[in-house]
C-alpha positions as a printed NumPy array, in Angstrom:
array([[-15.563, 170.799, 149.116],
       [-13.099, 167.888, 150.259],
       [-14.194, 164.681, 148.276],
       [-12.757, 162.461, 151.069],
       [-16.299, 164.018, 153.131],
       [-18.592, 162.938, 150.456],
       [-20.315, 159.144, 149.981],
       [-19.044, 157.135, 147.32 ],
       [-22.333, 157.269, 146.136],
       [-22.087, 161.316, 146.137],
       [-18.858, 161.121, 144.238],
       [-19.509, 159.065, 141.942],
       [-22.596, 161.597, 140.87 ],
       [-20.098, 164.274, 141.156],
       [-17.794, 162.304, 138.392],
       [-20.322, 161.427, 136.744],
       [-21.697, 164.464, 135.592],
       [-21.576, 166.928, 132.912],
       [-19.423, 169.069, 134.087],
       [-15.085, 168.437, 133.391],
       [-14.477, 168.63 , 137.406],
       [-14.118, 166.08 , 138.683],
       [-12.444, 164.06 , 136.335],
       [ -9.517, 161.892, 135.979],
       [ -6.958, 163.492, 138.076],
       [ -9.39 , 163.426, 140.93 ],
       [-10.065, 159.581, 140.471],
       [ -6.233, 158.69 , 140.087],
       [ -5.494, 160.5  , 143.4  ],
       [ -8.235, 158.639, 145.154],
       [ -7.375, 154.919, 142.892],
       [ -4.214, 155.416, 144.774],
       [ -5.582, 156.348, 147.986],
       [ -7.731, 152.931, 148.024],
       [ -4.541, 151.169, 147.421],
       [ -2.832, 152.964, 150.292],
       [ -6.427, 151.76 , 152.621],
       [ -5.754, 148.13 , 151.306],
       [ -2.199, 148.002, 152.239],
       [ -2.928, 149.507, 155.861],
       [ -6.078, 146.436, 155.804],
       [ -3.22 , 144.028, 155.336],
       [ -1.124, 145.32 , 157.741],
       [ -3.724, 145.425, 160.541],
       [ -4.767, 141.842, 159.837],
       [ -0.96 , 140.66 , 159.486],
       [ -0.513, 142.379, 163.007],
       [ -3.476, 141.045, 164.538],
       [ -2.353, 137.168, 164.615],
       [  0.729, 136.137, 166.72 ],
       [  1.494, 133.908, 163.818],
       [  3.23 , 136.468, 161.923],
       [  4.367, 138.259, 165.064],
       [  7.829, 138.36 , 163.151],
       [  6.548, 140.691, 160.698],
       [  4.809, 142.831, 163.345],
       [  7.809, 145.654, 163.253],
       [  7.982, 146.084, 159.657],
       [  3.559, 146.062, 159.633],
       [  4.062, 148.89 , 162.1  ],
       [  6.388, 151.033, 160.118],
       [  3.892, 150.159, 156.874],
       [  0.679, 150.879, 159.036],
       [  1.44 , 154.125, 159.6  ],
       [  3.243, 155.501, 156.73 ],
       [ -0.006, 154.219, 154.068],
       [ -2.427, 155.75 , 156.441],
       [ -0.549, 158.913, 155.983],
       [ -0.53 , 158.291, 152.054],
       [ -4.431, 157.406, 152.479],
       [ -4.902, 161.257, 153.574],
       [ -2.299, 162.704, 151.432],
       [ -4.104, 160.768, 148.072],
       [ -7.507, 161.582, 149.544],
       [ -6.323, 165.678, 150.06 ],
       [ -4.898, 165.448, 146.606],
       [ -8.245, 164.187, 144.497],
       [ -9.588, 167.298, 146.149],
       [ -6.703, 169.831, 144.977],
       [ -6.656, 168.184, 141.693],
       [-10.077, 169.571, 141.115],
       [ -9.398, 172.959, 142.671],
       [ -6.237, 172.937, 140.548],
       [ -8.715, 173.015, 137.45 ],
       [-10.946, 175.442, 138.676],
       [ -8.123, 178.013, 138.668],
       [ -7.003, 177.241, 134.964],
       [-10.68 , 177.979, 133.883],
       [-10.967, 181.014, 136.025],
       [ -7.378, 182.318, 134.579],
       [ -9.508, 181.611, 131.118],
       [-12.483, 183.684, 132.073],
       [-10.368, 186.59 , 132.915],
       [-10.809, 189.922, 130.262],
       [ -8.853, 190.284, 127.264],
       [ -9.944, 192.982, 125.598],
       [ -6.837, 195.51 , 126.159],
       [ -3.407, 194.474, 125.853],
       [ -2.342, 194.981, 129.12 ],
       [ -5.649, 192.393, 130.44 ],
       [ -4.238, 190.266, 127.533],
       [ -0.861, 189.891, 129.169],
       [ -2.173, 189.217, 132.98 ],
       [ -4.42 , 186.604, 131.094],
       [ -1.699, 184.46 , 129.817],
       [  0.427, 184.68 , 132.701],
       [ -2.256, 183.69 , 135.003],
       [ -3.384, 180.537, 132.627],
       [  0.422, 179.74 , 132.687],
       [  0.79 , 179.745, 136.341],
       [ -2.696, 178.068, 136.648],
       [ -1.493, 175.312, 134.399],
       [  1.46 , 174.769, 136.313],
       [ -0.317, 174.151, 139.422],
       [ -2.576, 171.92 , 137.37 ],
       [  0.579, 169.69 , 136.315],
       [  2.044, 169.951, 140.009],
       [ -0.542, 168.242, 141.672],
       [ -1.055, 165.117, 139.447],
       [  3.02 , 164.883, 139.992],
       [  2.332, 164.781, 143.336],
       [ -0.118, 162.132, 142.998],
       [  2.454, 160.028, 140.905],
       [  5.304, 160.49 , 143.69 ],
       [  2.819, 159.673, 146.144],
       [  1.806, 156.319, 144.736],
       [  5.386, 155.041, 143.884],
       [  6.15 , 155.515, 147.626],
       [  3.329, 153.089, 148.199],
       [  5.567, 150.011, 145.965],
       [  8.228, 149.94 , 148.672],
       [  5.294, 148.791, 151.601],
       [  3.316, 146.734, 149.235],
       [  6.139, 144.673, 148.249],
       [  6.756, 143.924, 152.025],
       [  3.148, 143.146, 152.602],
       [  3.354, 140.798, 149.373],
       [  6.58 , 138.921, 151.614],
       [  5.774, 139.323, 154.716],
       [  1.975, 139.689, 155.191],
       [ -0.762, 137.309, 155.787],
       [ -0.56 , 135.114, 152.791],
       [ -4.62 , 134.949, 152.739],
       [ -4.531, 138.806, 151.924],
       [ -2.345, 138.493, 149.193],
       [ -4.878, 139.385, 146.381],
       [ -5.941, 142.411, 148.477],
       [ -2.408, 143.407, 148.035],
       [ -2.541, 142.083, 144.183],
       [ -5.44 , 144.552, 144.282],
       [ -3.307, 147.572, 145.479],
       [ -0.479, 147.07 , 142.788],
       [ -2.849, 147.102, 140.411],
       [ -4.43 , 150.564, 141.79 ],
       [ -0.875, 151.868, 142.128],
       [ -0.118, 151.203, 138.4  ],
       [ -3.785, 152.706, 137.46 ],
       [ -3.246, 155.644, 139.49 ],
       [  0.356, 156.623, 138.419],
       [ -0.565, 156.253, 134.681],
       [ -3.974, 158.846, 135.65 ],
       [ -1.628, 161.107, 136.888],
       [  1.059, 161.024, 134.729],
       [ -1.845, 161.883, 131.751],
       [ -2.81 , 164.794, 133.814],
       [  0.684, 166.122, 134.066],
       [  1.591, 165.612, 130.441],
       [ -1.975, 167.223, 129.172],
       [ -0.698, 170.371, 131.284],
       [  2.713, 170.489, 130.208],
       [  1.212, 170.62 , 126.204],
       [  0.1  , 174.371, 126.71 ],
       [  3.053, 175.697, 129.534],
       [  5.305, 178.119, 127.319],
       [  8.225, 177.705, 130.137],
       [ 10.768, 174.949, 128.599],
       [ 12.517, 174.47 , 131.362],
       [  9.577, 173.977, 133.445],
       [  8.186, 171.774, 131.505],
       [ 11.5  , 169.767, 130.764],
       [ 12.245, 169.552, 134.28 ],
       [  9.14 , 167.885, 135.37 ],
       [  8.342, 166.053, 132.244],
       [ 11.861, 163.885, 132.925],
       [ 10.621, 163.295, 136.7  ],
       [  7.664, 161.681, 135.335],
       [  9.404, 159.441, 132.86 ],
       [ 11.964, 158.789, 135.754],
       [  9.252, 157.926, 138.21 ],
       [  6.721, 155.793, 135.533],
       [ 10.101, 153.527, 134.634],
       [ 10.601, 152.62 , 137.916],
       [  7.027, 152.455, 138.408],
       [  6.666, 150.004, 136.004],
       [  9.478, 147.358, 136.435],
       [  8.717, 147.617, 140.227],
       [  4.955, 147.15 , 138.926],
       [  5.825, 144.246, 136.917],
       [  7.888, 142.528, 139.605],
       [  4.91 , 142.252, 142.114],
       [  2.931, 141.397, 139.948],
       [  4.619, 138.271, 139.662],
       [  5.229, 137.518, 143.046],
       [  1.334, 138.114, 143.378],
       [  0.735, 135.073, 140.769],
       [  3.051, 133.295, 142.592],
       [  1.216, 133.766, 146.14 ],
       [ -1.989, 132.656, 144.298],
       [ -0.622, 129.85 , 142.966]])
C-alpha cells in the first residue's frame, strides 16, 4: 500500500489506529514531503508574475528539484512502514532450536538496519530541502513568505521524527561500527540542520515584520 494513494482522511485513520504501523517515521517522511509541496507552491507563484521575473531561473532549478523531494518523502513514509513490518516479521520467526535461534537474530539485525536506513534517508532528504527554502525566503514572492515560514518549520519537525526513528533502531543493532557510522551522520546532519533552521527562521520574522 503506497500512503501517497490514500486520502488524508484515510491516513490519518491509518495513524490513528491501534496498530504501531504507521507511526512516526511514516508522518516525518510525509511532514517533510508537505514542506517540499509548499516550497514548489512558492516557486510556481514566484514564477507566475513578471515582477519577480529575476528570480525565475533560480524558481526553475527549485521547482523541480522539491517536486522530486515531494515523491522521494512521499515513497519514503511508505518504506518507513514496510521497514517495520520486516523487523516484526524477523521477530515472529521460530526459535526453538539453536540453529532457528541464530537465523532469528541475524534477520532482526538486518531488519533493524533497514529500519534505521530509511528514517536516515528521510533526514538527508529534508536537509536538502534548507538550501531551496532559503532562496525562496530571498528571492520569492514576499506575500508567500509564511508558506515558506511554514516549510522550515516542517523541515525541522521532520528531521527531528526521523532522527528518533534512527536512534530507536540503532539501541538494539549489535554491529558497532554500523551503528557508529550512521549515528555520527545524524548528529552531523541535525547540527547543520539546526543552525541552518535557526537562521531562516529569522529571516522569516524579518519578512513578517
Amino acid at each position: 500500500m503506497q500512503f501517497s494513494d490514500l486520502t488524508i482522511k484515510t491516513f490519518l485513520q491509518e495513524l490513528g489506529s491501534a496498530t504501531p504501523a504507521p507511526g512516526g517515521g511514516s508522518a516525518a517522511a510525509l511532514a517533510g514531503a508537505m514542506a517540499a509541496s509548499l516550497c514548489s507552491m512558492v516557486a510556481r507563484i514566484t514564477l507566475g508574475s513578471e515582477k519577480y521575473k529575476d528570480a525565475w531561473e533560480d524558481m526553475k532549478g527549485i521547482q523541480e528539484l522539491v517536486t522530486n523531494a515531494t515523491s522521494k518523502l512521499s515513497s519514503l513514509a511508505t518504506r518507513d512502514n514496510e521497514a517495520y513490518g520486516k523487523v516484526m516479521e524477523a521477530y515472529r520467526l521460530p526459535k526453538q532450536t539453536e540453529e532457528q535461534q541464530n537465523t532469528r537474530q541475524n534477520a532482526i539485525q538486518e531488519a533493524l538496519k533497514g529500519a534505521a536506513l530509511v528514517p536516515l534517508e528521510t533526514l538527508r532528504a529534508v536537509h536538502q530541502l534548507l538550501g531551496p527554502a532559503q532562496k525562496l525566503i530571498e528571492k520569492g514572492n514576499p506575500n508567500c513568505i509564511t508558506d515558506v515560514g511554514v516549510a522550515v518549520l516542517l523541515i525541522e519537525s521532520a528531521a527531528k521524527g526521523a532522527a528518533y526513528n534512527v536512534r530507536i533502531n540503532l539501541s538494539s543493532i549489535t554491529d558497532a561500527a554500523f551503528s557508529r557510522e550512521t549515528s555520527d551522520e545524524v548528529q552531523a546532519l541535525m547540527k547543520s540542520l539546526q543552525h541552518k533552521v535557526k537562521t531562516l527562521n529569522q529571516k522569516v520574522e524579518m519578512g513578517i515584520g
